[in-house]
C-alpha positions as CSV (number, residue, x, y, z in Angstrom):
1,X,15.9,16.5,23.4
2,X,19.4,15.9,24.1
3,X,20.4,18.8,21.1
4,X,18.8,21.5,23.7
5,X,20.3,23.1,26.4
6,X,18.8,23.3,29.9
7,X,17.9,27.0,29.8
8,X,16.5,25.8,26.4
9,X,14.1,22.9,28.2
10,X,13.0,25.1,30.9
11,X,11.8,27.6,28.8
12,X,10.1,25.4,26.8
13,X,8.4,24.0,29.3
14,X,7.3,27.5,30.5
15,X,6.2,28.1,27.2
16,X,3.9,25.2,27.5
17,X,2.6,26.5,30.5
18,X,0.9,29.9,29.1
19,X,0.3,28.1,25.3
20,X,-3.3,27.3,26.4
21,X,-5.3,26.2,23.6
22,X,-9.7,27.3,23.6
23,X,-11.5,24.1,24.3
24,X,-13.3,24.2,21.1
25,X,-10.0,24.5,19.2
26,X,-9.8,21.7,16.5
27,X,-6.3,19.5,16.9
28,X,-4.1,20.3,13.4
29,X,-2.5,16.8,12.5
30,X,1.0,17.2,10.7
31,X,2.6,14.7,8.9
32,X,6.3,14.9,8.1
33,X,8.3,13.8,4.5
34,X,11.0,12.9,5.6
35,X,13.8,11.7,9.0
36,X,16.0,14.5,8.4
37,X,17.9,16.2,11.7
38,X,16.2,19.0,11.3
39,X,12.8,17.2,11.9
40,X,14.0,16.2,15.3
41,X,14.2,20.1,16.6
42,X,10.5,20.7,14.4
43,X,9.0,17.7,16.3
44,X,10.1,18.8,19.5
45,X,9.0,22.5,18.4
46,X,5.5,20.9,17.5
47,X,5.1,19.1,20.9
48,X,5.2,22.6,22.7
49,X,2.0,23.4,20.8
50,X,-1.5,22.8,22.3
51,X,-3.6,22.2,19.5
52,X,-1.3,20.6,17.0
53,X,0.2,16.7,17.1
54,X,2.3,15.4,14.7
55,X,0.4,11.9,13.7
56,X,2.7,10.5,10.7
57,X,6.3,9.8,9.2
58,X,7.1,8.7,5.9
59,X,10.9,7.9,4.8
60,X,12.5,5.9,1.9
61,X,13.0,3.6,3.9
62,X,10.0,1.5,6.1
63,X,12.7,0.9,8.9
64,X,13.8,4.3,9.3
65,X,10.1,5.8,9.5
66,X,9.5,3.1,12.5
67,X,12.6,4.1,14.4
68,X,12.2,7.5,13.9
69,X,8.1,7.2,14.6
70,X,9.2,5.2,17.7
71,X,11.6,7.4,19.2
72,X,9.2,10.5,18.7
73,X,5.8,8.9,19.8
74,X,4.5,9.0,16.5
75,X,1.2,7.1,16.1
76,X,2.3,5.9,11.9
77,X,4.9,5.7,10.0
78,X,5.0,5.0,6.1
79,X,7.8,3.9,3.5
80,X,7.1,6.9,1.6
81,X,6.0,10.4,1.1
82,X,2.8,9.9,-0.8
83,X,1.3,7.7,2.1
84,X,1.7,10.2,4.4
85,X,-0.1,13.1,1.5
86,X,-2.6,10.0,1.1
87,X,-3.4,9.6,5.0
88,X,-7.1,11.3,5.8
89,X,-5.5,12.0,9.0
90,X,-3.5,14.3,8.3
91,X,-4.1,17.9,7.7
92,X,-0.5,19.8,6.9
93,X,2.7,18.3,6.3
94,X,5.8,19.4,7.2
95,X,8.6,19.4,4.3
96,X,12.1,18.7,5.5
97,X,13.6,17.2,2.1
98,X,16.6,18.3,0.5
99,X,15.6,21.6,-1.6
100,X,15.2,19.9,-5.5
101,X,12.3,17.9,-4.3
102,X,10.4,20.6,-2.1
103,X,8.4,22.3,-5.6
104,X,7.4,18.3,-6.5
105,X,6.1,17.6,-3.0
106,X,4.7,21.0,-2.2
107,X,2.7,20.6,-5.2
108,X,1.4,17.3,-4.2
109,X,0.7,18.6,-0.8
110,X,-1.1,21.3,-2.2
111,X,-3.1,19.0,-4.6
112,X,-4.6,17.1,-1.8
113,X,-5.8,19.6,0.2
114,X,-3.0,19.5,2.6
115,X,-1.3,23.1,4.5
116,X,2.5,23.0,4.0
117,X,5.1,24.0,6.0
118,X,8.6,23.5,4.1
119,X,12.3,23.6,5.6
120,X,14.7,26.7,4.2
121,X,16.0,27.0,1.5
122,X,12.3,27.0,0.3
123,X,13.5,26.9,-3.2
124,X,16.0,26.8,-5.8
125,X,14.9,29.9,-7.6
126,X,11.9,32.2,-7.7
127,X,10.7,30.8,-10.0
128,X,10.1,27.7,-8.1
129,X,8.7,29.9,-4.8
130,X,6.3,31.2,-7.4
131,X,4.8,28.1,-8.3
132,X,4.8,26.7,-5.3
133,X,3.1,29.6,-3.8
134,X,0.7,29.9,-6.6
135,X,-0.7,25.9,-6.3
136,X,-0.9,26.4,-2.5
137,X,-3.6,29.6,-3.5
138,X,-5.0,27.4,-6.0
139,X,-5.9,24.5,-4.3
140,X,-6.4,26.8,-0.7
141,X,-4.2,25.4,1.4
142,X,-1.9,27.5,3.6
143,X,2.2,27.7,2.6
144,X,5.2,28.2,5.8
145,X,8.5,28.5,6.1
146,X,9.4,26.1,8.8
147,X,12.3,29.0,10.4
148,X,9.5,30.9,11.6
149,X,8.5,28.5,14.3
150,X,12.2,29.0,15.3
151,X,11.6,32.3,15.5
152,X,8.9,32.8,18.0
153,X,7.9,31.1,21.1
154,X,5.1,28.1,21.6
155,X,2.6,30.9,22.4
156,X,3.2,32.8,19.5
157,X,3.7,29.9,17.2
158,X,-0.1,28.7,18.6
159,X,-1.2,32.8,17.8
160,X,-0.2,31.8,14.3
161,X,-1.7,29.2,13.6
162,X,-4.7,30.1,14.9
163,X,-4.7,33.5,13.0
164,X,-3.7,31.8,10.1
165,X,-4.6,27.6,9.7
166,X,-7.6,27.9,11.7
167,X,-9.7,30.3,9.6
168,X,-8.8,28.5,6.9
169,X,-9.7,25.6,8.0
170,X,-13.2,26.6,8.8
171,X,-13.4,27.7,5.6
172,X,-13.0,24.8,4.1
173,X,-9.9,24.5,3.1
174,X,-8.4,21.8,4.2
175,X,-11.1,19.6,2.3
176,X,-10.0,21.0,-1.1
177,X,-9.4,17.5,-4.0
178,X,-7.3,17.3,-6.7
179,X,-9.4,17.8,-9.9
């Protein structure tokens, strides 16, 4: 937390404060591809949110996921991206990879039933966005850019998820396979 100023950290910890999640509300477990920077500020992001819990890392390398998993209170870490896809624990996954990979894992994601939320630049062309939005409706899983959680508070941030995960959820799909 040492990237965040301290009108940054008290805010967020007002935030926390009025982001009060329903009892009943089902905990959304995100795994993140990836130790990139930018993870660090979506982690932190995450934490703020009642109701969501970031449960796995996966990197190239085993040693980086630990350090990174360690330093973040992150229950697993994986040498990897397709263990973390693979993990039954895990419901979305946040994407923080250099743009050329985000259409292969996004479509992986999507495959096994698992809601993506994917750094900016989503993707090299429109072409790409268009198949990468087109598998997340096919397999019913939900697609987000991850600059939108930067753009609204922890409360609003848990309004969208719950408008927008949650329903889907209890539809179903977050249980879709790969045929």
């Amino acid at each position: 937390m040492d990237f965040l100023s301290k009108e940054h950290k008290a805010y967020a910890k007002h935030c926390r404060l009025w982001t009060a999640a329903p009892e009943d509300l089902e905990m959304i477990r995100v795994g993140i591809l990836g130790c990139a920077r930018i993870a660090v500020k979506t982690v932190f992001a995450i934490k703020q949110v009642r109701g969501v819990k970031v449960v796995a890392v996966g990197s190239r390398s085993q040693e980086k996921a630990r350090e990174f998993a360690v330093r973040h209170d992150i229950a697993r870490f994986y040498e990897g991206y397709d263990a973390v896809l693979e993990d039954p624990e895990v419901d979305a996954v946040y994407i923080p990879l250099p743009t050329s990979l985000h259409l292969e894992w996004v479509i992986k994601a999507a495959r096994l039933g698992k809601h993506v939320m994917v750094e900016k630049p989503v993707a090299l062309s429109g072409a790409e966005l268009v198949t990468m939005l087109k598998e997340c409706f096919l397999y019913k899983v939900a697609f987000l850019v991850s600059s939108f959680f930067f753009f609204f508070s922890p409360s609003s941030i848990h309004c969208l998820l719950t408008l927008f995960w949650l329903p889907l959820k209890k539809k179903g799909w977050n249980h879709v396979h790969a045929p």
